[in-house]
Biopython code that builds the backbone (N, CA, C, O; Angstrom):
import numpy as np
from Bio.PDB.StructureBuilder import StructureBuilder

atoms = [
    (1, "UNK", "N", (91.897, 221.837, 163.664)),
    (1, "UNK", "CA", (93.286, 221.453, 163.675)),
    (1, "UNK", "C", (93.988, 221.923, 164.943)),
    (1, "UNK", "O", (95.101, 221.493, 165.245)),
    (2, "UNK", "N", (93.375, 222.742, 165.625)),
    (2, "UNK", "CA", (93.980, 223.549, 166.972)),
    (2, "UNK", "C", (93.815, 222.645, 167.941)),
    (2, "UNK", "O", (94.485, 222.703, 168.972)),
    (3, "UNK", "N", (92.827, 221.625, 167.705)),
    (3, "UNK", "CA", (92.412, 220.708, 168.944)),
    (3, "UNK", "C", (94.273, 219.405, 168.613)),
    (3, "UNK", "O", (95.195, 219.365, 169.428)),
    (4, "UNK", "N", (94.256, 218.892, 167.767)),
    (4, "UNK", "CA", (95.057, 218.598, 167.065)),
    (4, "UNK", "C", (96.536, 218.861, 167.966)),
    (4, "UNK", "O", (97.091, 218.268, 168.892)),
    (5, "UNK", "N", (96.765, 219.812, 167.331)),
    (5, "UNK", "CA", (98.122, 220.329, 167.998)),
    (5, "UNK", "C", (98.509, 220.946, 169.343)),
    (5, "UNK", "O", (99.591, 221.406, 169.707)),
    (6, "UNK", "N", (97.374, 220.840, 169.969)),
    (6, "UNK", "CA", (97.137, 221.321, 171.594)),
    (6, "UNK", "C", (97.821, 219.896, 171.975)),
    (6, "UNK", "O", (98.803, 219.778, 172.709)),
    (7, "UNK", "N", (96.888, 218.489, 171.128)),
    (7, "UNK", "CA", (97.459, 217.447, 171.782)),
    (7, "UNK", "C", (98.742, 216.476, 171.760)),
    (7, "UNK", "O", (99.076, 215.520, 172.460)),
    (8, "UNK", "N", (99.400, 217.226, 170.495)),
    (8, "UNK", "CA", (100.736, 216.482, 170.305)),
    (8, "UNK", "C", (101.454, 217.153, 170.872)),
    (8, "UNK", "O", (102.657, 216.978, 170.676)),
    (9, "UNK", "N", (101.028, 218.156, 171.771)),
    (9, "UNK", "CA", (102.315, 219.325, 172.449)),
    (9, "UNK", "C", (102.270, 218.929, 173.953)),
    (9, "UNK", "O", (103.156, 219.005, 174.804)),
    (10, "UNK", "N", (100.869, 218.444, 174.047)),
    (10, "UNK", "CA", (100.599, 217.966, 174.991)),
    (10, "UNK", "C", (100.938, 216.351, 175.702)),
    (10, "UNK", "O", (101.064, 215.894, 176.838)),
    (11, "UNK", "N", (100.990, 215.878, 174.413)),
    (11, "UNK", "CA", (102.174, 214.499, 174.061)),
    (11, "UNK", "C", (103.479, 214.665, 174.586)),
    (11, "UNK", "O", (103.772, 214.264, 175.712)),
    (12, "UNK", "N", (104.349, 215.283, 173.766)),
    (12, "UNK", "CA", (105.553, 216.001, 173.975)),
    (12, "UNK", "C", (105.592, 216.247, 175.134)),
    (12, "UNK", "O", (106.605, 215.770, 175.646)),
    (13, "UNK", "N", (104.948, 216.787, 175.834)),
    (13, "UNK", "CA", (105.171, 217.880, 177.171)),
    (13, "UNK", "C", (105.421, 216.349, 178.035)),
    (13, "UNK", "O", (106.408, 216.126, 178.737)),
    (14, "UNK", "N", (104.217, 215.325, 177.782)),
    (14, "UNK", "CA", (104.347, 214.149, 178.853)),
    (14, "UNK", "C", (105.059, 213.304, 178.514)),
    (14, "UNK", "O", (105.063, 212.377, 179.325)),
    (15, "UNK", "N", (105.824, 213.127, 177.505)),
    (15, "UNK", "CA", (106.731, 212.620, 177.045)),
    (15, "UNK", "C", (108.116, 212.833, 177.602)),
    (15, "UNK", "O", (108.900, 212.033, 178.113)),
    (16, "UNK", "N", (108.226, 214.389, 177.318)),
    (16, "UNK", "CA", (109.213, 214.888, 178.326)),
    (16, "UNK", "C", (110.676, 214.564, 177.372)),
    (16, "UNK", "O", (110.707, 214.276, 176.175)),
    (17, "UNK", "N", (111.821, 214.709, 178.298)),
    (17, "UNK", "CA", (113.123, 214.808, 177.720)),
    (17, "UNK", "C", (113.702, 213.329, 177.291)),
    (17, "UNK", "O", (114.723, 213.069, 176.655)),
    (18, "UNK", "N", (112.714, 212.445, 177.848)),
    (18, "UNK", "CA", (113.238, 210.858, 177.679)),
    (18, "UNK", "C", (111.953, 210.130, 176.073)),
    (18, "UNK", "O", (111.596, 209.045, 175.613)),
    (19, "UNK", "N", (111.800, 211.157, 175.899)),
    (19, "UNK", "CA", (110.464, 210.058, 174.844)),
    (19, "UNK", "C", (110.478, 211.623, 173.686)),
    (19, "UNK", "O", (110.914, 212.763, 173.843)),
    (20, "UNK", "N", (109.852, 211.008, 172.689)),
    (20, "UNK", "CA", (109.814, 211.692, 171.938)),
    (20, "UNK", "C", (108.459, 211.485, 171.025)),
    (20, "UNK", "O", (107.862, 210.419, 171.175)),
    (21, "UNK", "N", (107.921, 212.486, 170.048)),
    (21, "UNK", "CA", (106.450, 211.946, 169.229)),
    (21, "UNK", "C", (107.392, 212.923, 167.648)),
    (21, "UNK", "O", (108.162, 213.861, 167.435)),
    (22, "UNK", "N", (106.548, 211.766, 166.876)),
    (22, "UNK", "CA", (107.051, 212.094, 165.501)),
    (22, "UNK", "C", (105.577, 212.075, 164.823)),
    (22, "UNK", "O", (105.207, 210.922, 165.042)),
    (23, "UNK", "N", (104.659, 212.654, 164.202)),
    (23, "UNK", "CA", (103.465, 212.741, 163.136)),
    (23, "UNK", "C", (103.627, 213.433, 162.167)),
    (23, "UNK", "O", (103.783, 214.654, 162.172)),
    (24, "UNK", "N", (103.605, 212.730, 161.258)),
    (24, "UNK", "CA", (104.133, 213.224, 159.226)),
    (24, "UNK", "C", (102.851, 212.437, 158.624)),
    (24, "UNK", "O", (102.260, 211.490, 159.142)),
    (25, "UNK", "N", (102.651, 212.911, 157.719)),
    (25, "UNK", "CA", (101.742, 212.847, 156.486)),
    (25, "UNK", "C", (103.164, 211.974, 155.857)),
    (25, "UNK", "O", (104.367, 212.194, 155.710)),
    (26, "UNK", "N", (101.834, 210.473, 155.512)),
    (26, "UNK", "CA", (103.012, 210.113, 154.333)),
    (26, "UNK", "C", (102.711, 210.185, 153.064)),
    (26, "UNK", "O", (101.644, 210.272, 152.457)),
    (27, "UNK", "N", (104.275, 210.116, 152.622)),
    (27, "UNK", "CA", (104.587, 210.503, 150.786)),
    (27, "UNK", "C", (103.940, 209.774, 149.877)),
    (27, "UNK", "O", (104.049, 210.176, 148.719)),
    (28, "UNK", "N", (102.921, 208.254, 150.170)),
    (28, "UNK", "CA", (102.821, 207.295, 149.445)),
    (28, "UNK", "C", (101.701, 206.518, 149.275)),
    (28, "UNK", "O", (101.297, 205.768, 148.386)),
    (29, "UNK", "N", (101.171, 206.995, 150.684)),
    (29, "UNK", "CA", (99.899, 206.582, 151.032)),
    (29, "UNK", "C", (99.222, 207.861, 152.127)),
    (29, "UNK", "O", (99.760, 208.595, 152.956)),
    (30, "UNK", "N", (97.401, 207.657, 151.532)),
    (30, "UNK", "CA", (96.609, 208.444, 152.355)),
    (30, "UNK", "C", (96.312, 208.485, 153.928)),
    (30, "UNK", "O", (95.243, 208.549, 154.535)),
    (31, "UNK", "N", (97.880, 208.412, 154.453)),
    (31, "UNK", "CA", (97.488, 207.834, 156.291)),
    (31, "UNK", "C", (98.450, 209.265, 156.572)),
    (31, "UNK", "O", (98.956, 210.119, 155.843)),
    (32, "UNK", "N", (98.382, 208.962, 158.312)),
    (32, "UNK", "CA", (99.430, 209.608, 158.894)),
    (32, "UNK", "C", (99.701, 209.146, 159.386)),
    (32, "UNK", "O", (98.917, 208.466, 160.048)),
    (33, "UNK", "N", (101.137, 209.032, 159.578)),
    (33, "UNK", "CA", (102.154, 208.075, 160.738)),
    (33, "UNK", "C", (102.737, 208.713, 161.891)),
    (33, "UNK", "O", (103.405, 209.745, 161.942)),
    (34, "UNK", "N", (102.277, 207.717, 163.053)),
    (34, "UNK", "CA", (102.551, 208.436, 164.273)),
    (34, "UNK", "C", (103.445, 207.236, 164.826)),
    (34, "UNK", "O", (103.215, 206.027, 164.805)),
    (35, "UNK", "N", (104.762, 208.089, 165.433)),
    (35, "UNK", "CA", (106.329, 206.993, 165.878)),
    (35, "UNK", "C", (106.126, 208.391, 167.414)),
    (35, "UNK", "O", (105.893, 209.570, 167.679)),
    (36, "UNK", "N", (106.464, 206.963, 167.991)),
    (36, "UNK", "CA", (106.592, 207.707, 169.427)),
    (36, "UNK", "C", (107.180, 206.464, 169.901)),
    (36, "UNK", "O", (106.886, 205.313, 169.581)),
    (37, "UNK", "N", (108.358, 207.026, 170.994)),
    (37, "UNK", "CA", (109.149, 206.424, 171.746)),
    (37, "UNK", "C", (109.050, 207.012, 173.135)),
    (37, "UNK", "O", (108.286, 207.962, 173.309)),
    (38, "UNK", "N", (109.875, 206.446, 174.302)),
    (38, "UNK", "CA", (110.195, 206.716, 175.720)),
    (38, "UNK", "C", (110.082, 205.581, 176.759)),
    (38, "UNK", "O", (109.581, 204.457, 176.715)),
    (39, "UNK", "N", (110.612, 206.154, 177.534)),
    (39, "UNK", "CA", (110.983, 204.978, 179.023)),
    (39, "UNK", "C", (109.168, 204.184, 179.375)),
    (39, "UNK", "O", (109.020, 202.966, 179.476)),
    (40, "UNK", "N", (108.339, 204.901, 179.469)),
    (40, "UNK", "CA", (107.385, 204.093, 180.178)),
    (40, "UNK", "C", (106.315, 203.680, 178.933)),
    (40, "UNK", "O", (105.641, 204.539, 178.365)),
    (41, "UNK", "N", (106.261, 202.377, 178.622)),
    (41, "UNK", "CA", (105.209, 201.497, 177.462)),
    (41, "UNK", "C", (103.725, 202.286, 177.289)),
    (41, "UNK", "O", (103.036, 202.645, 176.334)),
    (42, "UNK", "N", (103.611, 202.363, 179.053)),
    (42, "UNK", "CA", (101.980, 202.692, 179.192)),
    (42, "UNK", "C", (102.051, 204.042, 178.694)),
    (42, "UNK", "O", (101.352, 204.332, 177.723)),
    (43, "UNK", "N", (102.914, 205.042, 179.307)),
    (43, "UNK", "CA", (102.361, 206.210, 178.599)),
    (43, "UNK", "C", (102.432, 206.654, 177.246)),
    (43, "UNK", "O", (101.551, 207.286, 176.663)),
    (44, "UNK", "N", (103.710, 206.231, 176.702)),
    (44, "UNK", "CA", (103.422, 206.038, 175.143)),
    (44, "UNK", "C", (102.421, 205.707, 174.463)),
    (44, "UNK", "O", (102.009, 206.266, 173.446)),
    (45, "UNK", "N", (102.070, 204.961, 174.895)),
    (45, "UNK", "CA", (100.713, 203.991, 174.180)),
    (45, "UNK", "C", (99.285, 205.023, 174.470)),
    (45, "UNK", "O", (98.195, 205.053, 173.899)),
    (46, "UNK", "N", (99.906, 205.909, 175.739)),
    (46, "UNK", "CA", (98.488, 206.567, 175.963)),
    (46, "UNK", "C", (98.354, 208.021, 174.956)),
    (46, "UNK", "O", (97.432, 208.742, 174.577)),
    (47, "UNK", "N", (99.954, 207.967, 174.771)),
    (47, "UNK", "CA", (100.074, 209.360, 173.795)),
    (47, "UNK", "C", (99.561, 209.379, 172.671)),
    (47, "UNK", "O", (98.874, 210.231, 172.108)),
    (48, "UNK", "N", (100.093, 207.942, 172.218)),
    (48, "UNK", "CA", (99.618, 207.574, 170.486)),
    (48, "UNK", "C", (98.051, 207.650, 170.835)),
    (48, "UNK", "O", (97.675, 208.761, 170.461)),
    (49, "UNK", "N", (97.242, 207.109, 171.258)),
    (49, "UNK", "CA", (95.654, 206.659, 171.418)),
    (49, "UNK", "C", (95.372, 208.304, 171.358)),
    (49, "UNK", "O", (94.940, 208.737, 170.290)),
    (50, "UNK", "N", (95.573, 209.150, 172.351)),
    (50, "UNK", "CA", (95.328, 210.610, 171.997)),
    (50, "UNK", "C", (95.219, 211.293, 171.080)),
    (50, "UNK", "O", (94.276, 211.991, 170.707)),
    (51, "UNK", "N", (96.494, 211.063, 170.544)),
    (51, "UNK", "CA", (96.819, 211.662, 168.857)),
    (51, "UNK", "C", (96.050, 211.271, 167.995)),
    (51, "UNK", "O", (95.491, 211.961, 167.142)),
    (52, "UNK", "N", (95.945, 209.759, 168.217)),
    (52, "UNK", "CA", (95.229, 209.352, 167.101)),
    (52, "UNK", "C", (93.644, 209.810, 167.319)),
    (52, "UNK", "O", (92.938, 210.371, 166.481)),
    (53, "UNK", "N", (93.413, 209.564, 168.169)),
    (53, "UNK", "CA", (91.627, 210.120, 168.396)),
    (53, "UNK", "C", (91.963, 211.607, 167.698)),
    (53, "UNK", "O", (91.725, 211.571, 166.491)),
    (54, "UNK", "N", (92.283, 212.450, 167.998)),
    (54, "UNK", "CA", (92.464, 213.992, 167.951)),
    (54, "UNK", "C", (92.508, 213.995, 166.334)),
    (54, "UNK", "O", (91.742, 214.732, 165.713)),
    (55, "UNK", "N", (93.470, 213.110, 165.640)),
    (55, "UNK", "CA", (93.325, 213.116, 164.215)),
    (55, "UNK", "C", (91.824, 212.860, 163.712)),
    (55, "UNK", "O", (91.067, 213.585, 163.066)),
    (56, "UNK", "N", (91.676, 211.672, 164.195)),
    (56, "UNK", "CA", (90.381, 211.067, 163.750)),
    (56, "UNK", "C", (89.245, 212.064, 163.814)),
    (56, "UNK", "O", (88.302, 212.062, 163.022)),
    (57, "UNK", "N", (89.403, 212.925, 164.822)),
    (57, "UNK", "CA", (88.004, 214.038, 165.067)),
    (57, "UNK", "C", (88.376, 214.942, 164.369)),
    (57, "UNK", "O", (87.427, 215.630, 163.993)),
    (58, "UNK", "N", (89.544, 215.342, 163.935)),
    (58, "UNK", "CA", (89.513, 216.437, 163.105)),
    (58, "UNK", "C", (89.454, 216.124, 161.738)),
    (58, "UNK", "O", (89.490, 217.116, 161.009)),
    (59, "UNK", "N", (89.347, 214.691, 160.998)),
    (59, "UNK", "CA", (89.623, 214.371, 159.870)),
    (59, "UNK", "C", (87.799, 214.717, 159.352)),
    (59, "UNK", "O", (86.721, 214.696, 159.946)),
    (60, "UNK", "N", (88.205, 214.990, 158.068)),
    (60, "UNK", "CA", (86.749, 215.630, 157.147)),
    (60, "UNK", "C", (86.192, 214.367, 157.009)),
    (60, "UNK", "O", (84.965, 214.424, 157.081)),
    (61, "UNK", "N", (86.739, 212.958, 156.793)),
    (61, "UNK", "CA", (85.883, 211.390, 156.645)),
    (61, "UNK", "C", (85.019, 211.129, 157.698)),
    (61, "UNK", "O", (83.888, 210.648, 157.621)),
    (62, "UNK", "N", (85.833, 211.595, 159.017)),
    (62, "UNK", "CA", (85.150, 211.294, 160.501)),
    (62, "UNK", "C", (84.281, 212.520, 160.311)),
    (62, "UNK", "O", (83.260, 211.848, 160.463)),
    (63, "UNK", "N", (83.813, 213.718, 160.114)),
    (63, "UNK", "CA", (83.132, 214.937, 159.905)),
    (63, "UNK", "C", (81.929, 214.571, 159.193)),
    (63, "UNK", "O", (80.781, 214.903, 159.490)),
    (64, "UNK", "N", (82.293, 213.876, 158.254)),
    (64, "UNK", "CA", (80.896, 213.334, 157.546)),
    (64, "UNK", "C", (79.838, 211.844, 157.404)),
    (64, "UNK", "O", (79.138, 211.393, 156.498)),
    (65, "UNK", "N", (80.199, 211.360, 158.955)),
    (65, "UNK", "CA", (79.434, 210.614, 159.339)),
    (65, "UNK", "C", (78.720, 211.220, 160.362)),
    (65, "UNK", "O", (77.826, 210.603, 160.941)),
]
sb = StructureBuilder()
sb.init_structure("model")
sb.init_model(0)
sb.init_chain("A")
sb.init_seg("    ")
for serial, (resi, resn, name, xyz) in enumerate(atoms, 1):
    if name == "N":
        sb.init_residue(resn, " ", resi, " ")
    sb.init_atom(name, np.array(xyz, "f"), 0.0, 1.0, " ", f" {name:<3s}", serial, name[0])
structure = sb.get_structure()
């Protein structure tokens, strides 16, 4: 989970004061939702792809293949 949160800080950090990252566990279903905003498309898009890999490797489903 440390790999995890190295990279949403690391999100944040490149995100900076104009963009923002939001990741919550949702109430309703077995996912996690990742909302990220800011000025440049590309790097957003590169933040989410991060996060999401970083989830995916730390998730116990991806662990047991």
């Amino acid at each position: 989970m440390a790999a995890v949160q190295q990279t949403i800080a690391s999100g944040e950090t490149r995100l900076g004061t104009g963009g923002r990252l939001v990741i919550r566990k949702s109430g309703t279903e077995p996912v996690i939702r990742i909302m990220a905003e800011g000025e440049d498309e590309e790097l957003v898009a590169g933040v989410i792809d991060e996060v999401c890999e970083a989830i995916l490797k730390a998730s116990p489903a991806q662990a047991a293949e």
